[in-house]
N, C-alpha and C positions, 0 to 999 in steps of 0.2 A: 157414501163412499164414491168416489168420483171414477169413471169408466180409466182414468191412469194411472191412479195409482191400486186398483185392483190388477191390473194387467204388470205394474212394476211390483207386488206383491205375489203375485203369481210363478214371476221368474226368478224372487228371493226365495219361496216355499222349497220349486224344483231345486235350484241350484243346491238350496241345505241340504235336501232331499240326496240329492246325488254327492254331495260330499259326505253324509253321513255314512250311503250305503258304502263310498271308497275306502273312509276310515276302520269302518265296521272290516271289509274285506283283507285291507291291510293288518289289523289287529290278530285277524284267524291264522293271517299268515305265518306272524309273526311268532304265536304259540306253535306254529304246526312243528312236530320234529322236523330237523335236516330229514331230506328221502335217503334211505342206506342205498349205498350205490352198488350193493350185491342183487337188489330186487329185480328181480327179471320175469315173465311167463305172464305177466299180469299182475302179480297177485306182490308180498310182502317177505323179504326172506327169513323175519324172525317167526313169521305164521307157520312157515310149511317150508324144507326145506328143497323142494321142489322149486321152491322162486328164486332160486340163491343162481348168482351166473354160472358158478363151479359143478352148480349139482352134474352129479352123474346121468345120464341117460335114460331111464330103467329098462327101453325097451329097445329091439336090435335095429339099425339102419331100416328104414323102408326102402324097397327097393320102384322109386320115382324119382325124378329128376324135377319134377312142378313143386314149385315153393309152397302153391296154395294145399297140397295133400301131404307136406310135411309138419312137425312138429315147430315149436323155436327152437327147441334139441337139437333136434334133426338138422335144421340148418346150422344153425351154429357150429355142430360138430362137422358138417359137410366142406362146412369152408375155413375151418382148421384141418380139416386133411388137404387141402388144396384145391377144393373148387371154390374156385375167385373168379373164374366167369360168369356171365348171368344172360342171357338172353332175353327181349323182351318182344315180344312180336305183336304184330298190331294186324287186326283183321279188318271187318266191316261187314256189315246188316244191307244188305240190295238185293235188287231183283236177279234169277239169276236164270229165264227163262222157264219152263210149266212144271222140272221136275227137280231142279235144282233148289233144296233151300234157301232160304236166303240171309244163312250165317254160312254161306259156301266158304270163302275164305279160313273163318275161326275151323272150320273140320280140319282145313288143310294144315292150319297152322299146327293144329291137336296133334298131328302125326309128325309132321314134319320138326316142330322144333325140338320133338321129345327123340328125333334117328340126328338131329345135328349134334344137340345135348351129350346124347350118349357117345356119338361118334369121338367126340371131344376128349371126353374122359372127364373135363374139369371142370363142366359147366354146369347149368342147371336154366329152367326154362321160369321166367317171371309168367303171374298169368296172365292169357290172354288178353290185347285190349281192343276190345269187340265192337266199339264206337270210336269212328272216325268221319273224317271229311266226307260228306255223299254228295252235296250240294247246296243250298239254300232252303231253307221251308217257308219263307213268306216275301217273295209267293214262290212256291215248291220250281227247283231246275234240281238241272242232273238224276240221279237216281232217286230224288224226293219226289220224282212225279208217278214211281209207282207205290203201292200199298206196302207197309211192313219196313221202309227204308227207315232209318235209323242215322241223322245226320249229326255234325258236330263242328261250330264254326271251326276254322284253322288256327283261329290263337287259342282258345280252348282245348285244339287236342294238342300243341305245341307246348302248354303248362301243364297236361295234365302228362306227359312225358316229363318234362321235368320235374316235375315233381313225385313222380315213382324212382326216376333216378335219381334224385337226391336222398330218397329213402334207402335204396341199395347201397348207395355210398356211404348213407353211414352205420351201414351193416358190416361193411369190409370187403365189399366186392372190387375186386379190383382193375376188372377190362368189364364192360355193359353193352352191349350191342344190342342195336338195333335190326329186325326184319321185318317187311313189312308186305302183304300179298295182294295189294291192290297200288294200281295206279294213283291215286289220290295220298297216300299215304308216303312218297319216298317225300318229295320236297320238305313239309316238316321235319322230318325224322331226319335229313341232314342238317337242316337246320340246326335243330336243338344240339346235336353231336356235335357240331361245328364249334358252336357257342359257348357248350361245358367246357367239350376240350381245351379252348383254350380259357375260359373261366378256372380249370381246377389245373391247370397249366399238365395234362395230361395223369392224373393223380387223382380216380382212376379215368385210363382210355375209355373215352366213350366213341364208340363206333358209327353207322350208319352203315349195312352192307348191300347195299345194290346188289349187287351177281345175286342176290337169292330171287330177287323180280325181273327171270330173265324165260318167260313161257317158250320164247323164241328157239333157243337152246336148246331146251326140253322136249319137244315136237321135234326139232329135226333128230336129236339123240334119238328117240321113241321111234321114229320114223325107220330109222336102222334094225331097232328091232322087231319091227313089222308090225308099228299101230301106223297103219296109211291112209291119211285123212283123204277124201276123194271128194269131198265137195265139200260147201258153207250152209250147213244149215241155216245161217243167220240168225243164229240164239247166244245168247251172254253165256257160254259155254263151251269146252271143246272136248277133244278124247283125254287128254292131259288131266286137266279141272276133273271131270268124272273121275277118272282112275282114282287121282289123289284124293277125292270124298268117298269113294268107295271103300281103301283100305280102310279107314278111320272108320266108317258106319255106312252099312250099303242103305242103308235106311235115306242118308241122307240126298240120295241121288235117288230115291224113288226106285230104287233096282228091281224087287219083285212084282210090285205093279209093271212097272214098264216093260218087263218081260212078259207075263201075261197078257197085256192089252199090245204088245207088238211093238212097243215103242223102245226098244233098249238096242238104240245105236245112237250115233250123235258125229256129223259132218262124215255119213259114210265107214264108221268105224263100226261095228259087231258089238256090243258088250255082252252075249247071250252066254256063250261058254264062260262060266266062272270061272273054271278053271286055269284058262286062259288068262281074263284079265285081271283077277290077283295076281299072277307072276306078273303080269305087266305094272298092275300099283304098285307093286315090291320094288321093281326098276325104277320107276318114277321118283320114288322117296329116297332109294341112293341114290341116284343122280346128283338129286336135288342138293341133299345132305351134305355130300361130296364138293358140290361146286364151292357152297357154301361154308364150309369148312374152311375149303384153300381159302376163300375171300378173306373168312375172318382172321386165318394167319397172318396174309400180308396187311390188314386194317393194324393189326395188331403190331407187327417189324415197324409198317408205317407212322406209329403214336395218335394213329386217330382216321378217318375216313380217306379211304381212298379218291382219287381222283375221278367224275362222274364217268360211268364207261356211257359207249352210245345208246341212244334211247331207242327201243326195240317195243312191237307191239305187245298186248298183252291183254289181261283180265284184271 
């Protein structure tokens, strides 16, 4: 048999091959029942009526605002009582100086979007998305060039937002906002908001809210209340940043170590009295809350993101 027409035999074998297996696939389909369009939770609505879209609840509201520690229940019924907002906040994995972890952001977000949420009354917090833009990894820049960073090209986290928001959307959410607590993270995140919005031609609003990436603000508010930074340690950190991983988990700021080995201040600010600086993280988070709040109203009168405010330093 000649070396050509083994090789044109080869590619009659596969092609049969793969029409067989399309036919075969096609044919199953074709027996399968219609899906009942009650089937919801996973599972089948004539098995259990637990799967059916109507079923009842059986148990009472959780009292959270994080999609990921509710039921489909729970949501479902959530946003039939009227919460048809959704927030979706994006963090980031970097270095974050000796005592900082280095999911510093994600703590912050933990707290923060769960006092925005609430503040709202109508929202509720999508989960966190803990990988974003750091820099390049071959050959490693930006915060790739320390240990434990966690990068993610910019068109990868730009789809990977869109693509959780088109999930919400066709849940029935119907305003999506964007937050986001790293530098690296606003330009996409208006990006995408720009682009649905006018893709779903406002139906639903998708946001971007800058005012919540504003440290600047933050520090000088704090400042008033007498956290007074008196110098620059020169660490990827401030008195702000600590407060706000403090409330969330003192763990995650190293707090009793660094009290005991002496180290529990940062740019000249005290952390030693606890008592102290829990009421100061308390402040921190309505602040925050607060500012972001107002923004998301006017995002919202607006039909989509506001116009960029000025660009202000930050973490």
């Amino acid at each position: 048999m000649s070396p050509m027409f083994t090789s044109s035999l080869r590619r009659a074998l596969v092609a049969a091959g793969a029409l067989t297996v399309m036919t075969s696939a096609l044919a199953a389909q074709q027996q399968r029942p219609p899906r009942d369009p009650r089937n919801m939770g996973g599972g089948n609505c004539p098995d259990n009526p637990y799967n059916c879209k109507d079923a009842a609840n059986p148990l009472p509201a959780p009292n959270t605002v994080w999609l990921e520690e509710m039921t489909w229940m729970d949501i479902r019924d959530a946003i039939k009582a009227g919460k048809k907002t959704v927030i979706i906040p994006t963090g980031g994995m970097e270095p974050n100086g000796p005592w900082l972890v280095t999911g510093k952001h994600n703590y912050v977000l933990h707290t923060n979007c769960e006092a925005i949420a609430r503040k709202m009354g109508n929202a509720l917090c999508a989960p966190i998305v803990k990988f974003v833009p750091e820099g390049s990894y071959d050959p490693p820049s930006g915060h790739m060039t320390s240990p434990g960073t966690i990068s993610m090209r910019e068109e990868t986290f730009r789809m990977l937002l869109t693509d959780i928001t088109g999930s919400l959307k066709a849940h029935g959410f119907e305003t999506i906002i964007y937050i986001g607590d790293s530098g690296g993270n606003q330009g996409g995140q208006r990006a995408v908001a720009d682009s649905l919005t006018a893709l779903w031609k406002g139906a639903p609003i998708v946001a971007h809210v800058q005012e919540y990436y504003d440290y600047a603000s933050v520090a000088k508010h704090m400042e008033a209340k007498g956290v007074k930074q008196t110098k620059a340690d020169g660490l990827h950190d401030d008195a702000e940043i600590s407060l706000n991983m403090f409330i969330d988990d003192p763990k995650s700021i190293r707090y009793d170590e660094r009290v005991k080995a002496g180290l529990a201040t940062i740019n000249g600010v005290s952390l030693t009295n606890r008592k102290q600086i829990t009421e100061w993280a308390k402040e921190v988070v309505a602040f925050r809350a607060q500012v972001t709040v107002d923004a998301i109203n006017k995002a919202v009168a607006n039909k989509g993101t506001l116009p960029a405010p000025p660009r202000r330093p930050g973490n």
